[in-house]
N, C-alpha and C positions, 0 to 999 in steps of 0.2 A: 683464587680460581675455583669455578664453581664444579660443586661432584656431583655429579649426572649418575641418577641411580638405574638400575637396569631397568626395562621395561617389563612392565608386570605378563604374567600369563592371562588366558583365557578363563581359565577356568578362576583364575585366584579373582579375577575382575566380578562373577558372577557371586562367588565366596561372598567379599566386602557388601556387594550390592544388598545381599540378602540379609546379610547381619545390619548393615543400616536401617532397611526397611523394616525390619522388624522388631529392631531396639525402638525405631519413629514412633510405631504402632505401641508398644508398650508405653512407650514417654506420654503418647496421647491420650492414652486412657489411665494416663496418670499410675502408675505401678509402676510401684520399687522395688527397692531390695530390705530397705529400713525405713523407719517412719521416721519421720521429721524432727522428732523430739528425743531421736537417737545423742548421746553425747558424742562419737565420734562424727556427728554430721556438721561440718563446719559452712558449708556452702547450702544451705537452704533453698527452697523452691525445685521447678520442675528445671529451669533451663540450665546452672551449671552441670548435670548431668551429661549434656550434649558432647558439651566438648571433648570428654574421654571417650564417648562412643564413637562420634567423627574420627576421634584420631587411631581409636583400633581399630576402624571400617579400612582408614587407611595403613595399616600395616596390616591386614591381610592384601594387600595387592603387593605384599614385598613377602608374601610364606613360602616362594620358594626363589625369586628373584634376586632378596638381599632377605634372608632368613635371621640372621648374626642380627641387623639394623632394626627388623620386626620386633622380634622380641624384647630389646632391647627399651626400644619405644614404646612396644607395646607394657612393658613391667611399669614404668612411668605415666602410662595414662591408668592404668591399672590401681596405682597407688592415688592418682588424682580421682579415679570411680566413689574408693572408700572414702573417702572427704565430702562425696554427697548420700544424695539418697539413696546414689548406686543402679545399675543395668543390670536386669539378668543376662542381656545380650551380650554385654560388653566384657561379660566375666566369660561367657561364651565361647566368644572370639577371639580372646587370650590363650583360654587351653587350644583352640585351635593351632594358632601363633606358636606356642610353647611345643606342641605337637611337630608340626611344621619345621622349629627351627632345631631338630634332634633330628628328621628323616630328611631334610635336604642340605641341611646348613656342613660346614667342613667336618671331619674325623676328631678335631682335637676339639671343635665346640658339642660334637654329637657323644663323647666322651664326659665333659666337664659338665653337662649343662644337667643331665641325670642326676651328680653327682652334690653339684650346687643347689638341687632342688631337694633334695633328701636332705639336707644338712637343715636348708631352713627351715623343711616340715618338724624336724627333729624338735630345733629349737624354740618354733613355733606350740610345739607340744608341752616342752618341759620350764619352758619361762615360763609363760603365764602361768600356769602351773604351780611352778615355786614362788610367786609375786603375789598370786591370790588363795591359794590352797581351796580352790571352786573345782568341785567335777567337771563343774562348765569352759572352764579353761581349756579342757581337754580338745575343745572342739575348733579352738583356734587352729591348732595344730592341724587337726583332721578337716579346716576349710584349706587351708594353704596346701597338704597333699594332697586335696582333690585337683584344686585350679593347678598348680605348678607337679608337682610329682608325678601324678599318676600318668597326664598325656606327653609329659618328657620319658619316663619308661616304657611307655607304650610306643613311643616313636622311638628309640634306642632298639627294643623286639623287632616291631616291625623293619629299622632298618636291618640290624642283623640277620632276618631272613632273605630280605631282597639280596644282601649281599655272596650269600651263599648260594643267594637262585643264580647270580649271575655267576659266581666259580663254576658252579656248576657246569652251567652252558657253554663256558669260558672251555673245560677240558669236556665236556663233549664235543666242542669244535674241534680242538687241536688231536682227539683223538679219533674223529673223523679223516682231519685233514689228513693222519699219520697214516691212518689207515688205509685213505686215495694214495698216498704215496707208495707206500709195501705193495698194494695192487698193481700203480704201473712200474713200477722196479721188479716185481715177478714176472707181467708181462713182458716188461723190453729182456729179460733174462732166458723167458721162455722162448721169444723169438729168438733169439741170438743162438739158446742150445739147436733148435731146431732146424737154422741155417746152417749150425754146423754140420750137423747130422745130414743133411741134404746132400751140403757140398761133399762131405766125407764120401758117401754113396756114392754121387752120383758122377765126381769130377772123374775118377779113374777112369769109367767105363768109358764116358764121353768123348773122354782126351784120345783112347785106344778106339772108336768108333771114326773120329775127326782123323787122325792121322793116318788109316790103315786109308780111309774112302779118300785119302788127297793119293796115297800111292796110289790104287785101282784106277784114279782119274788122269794121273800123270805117265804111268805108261803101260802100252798097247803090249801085251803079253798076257793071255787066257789064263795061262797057269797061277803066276804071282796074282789077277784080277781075283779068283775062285779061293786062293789062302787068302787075301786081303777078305773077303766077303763071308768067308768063313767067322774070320778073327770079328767081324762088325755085326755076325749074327749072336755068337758067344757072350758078347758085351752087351747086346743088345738085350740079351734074355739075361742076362745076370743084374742089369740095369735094371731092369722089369722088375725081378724080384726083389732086391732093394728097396725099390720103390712101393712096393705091394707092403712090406715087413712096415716100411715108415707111415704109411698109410693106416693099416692095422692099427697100430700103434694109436695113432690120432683117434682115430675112431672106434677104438675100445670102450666101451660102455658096460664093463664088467659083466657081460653075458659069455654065456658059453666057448663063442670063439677066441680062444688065446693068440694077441700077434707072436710071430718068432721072436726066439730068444736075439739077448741081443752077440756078438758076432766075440769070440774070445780069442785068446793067443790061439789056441788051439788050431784055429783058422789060419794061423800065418802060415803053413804049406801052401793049402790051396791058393792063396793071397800071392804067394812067390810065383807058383804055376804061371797064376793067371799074367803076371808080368812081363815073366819068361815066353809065354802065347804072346805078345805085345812087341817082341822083340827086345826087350830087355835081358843082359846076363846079368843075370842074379843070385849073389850067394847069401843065403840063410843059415847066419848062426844065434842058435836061442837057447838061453840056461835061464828059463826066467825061474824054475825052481814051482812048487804047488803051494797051495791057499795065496792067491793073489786076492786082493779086493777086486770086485768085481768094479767099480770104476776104474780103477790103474789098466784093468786088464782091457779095457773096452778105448781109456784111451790110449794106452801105447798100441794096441790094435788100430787106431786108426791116424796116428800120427806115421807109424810105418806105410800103412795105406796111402796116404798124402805124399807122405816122401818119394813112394814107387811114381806115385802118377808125375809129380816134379821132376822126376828123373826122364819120364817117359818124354816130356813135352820139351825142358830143359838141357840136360844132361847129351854132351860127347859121348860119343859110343869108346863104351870101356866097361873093364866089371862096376856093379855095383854091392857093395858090402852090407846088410843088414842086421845087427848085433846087438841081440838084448843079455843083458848079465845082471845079479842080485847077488847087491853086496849086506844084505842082511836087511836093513831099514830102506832101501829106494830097490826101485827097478830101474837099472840105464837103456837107455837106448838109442843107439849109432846108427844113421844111414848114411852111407857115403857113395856120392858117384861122381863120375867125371865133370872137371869144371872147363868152360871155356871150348871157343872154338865153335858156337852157334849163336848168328848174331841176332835173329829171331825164333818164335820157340814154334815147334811143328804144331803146336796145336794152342787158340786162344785160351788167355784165363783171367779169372775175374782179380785177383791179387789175395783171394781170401784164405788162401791155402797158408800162407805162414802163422797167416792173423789167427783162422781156426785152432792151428796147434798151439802155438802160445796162448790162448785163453784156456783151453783144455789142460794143458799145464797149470796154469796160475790156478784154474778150481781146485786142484790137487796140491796148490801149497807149494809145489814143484818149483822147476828150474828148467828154460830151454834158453837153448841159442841155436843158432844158424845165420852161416853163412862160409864164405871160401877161405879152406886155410892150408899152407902150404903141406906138399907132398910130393917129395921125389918122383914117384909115381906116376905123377896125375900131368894131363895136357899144360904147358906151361907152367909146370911146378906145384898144380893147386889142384885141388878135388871140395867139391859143395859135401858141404857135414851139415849133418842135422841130431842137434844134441838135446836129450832131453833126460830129466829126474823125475821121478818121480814115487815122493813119500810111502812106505807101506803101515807106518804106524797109524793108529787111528787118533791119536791126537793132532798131527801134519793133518791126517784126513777130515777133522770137524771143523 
């Protein structure tokens, strides 16, 4: 079976071309390398010459196709050169070859073939050498590390630079790519804090705007229409200002105007007020104790919030229990109201309201649950809880 070698490149075609041509023109005006009456020149005249230059014309069309095959061939017409009068081309286009077959050829030949040239040069040096005891000997050595040594270490450098240029590039990719990555995992993170923040705002007010203006439209009574319209201006300006605070906030640019702080325990009075304005009974009990991390305090501030509004839109008319306590390391926090007994909810909702508190949670390392669990108490035995932890240590919090 015949072995079909690779197809040469462009440029290696141009290479051969030109070490032919111009080994042609040296053959033609007759110049060699040794004169005729050399004792190494076994092949006489101008034409056995040819032949090694033809055949390393043809192994530069394999210097980076079949690099291993080049040189290989190329070492053998190389030794067939010295048996005549010899090419300066052809000795040429061997170092090229030799060059070639260290910066294209495998890892285990671009390894061995530096390693195999130094060896000869070496021995080249010190045989002859010790065979003639001629200074002149010395130069065997230092022909053989010109043609074979010097363009295999120089192609062994060269590649070990290419290969470093390409690590190189290699992790400047990959820490581009990592870096596109952190950008949009900050962004889809920034989104998601910012929806919740939204929703946290602006669901309450919305839900007590939508429910009060369905009673005002459903019945014909001035009095209850003038509380209902009250209750939907209250919300309406507390909505406003939320919205102003979140806005702020986006559009801070480090100048002068500060947005509002953001909204602490502190605020859970007026938070219960505003409930109790909504028609909700609402009882507030809070021991959350002082030095809260200002995140624990901002979200259990608005996972209460959420809860009140779920109550509003969800929740049987009954009390609702609100109950924060600090048991040393976490802050708990209980909302409980009526379950069951509304088979639609007085006011639409998007379903983000749990999703919001349980992500708020999990940033804190925390713990929630929610959902109906029984209670003597409560409409058909159950009451909706809404349970959350959350860590105060600053290790839970990194």
């Amino acid at each position: 079976m015949a072995v079909r070698l690779p197809r040469p490149r462009r440029f290696d075609c141009y290479v051969a071309a030109a070490g032919l041509l111009g080994g042609l023109l040296l053959w033609g005006i007759g110049l060699g390398v040794r004169p005729a009456d050399e004792p190494v020149v076994l092949f006489d005249g101008k034409w056995p010459l040819l032949v090694p230059l033809v055949v390393m014309a043809a192994c530069e069309l394999l210097r980076r196709s079949a690099p291993r095959t080049g040189v290989l061939v190329g070492t053998v017409a190389l030794v067939g050169d010295t048996l005549t009068q010899g090419s300066l081309v052809t000795v040429i286009m061997y170092t090229d070859v030799m060059y070639a077959a260290v910066l294209y050829g495998p890892p285990a030949s671009a390894r061995r073939i530096p390693w195999i040239t130094g060896l000869l040069t070496v021995a080249g040096t010190v045989v002859p050498f010790a065979l003639w005891r001629q200074p002149e000997a010395l130069l065997i050595g230092v022909a053989v590390g010109i043609v074979s040594f010097a363009p295999a270490s120089t192609g062994l450098i060269v590649r070990n630079h290419r290969e470093a240029a390409d690590a190189a590039l290699l992790r400047a990719e990959q820490t581009a790519l990592l870096a596109e990555m952190d950008r949009v995992q900050a962004v889809t993170a920034e989104r998601s804090r910012m929806a919740r923040e939204l929703h946290d705002m602006v669901a309450n007010h919305l839900s007590a705007i939508a429910i009060h203006s369905t009673a005002a439209l459903s019945l014909d009574d001035a009095a209850t229409t003038r509380q209902a319209l009250g209750v939907i201006r209250e919300n309406s300006v507390a909505g406003l200002a939320e919205m102003r605070r979140l806005i702020g906030i986006l559009r801070d640019d480090g100048g002068e105007t500060e947005p509002a702080a953001a909204p602490t325990l502190d605020g859970l009075g007026a938070l219960v007020d505003g409930a109790r304005a909504n028609g909700l009974d609402v009882t507030l009990d809070a021991r959350p104790g002082v030095g809260l991390p200002a995140p624990v305090e901002l979200a259990a501030y608005r996972i209460v919030q959420e809860s009140l509004t779920n109550a509003l839109k969800h929740a049987s008319p009954g009390p609702v229990l609100v109950r924060l306590t600090r048991d040393g390391v976490a802050l708990r926090v209980r909302v409980t109201s009526p379950y069951g007994g509304r088979d639609t909810p007085r006011a639409p909702g998007s379903g983000a309201g749990l999703v919001g508190m349980r992500e708020r949670t999990a940033l804190l390392r925390g713990s929630f649950e929610a959902g109906a669990v029984a209670d003597p108490g409560g409409p058909d035995g159950k009451i909706w809880a809404v349970c959350a932890v959350l860590p105060l240590t600053e290790r839970d919090l990194g």
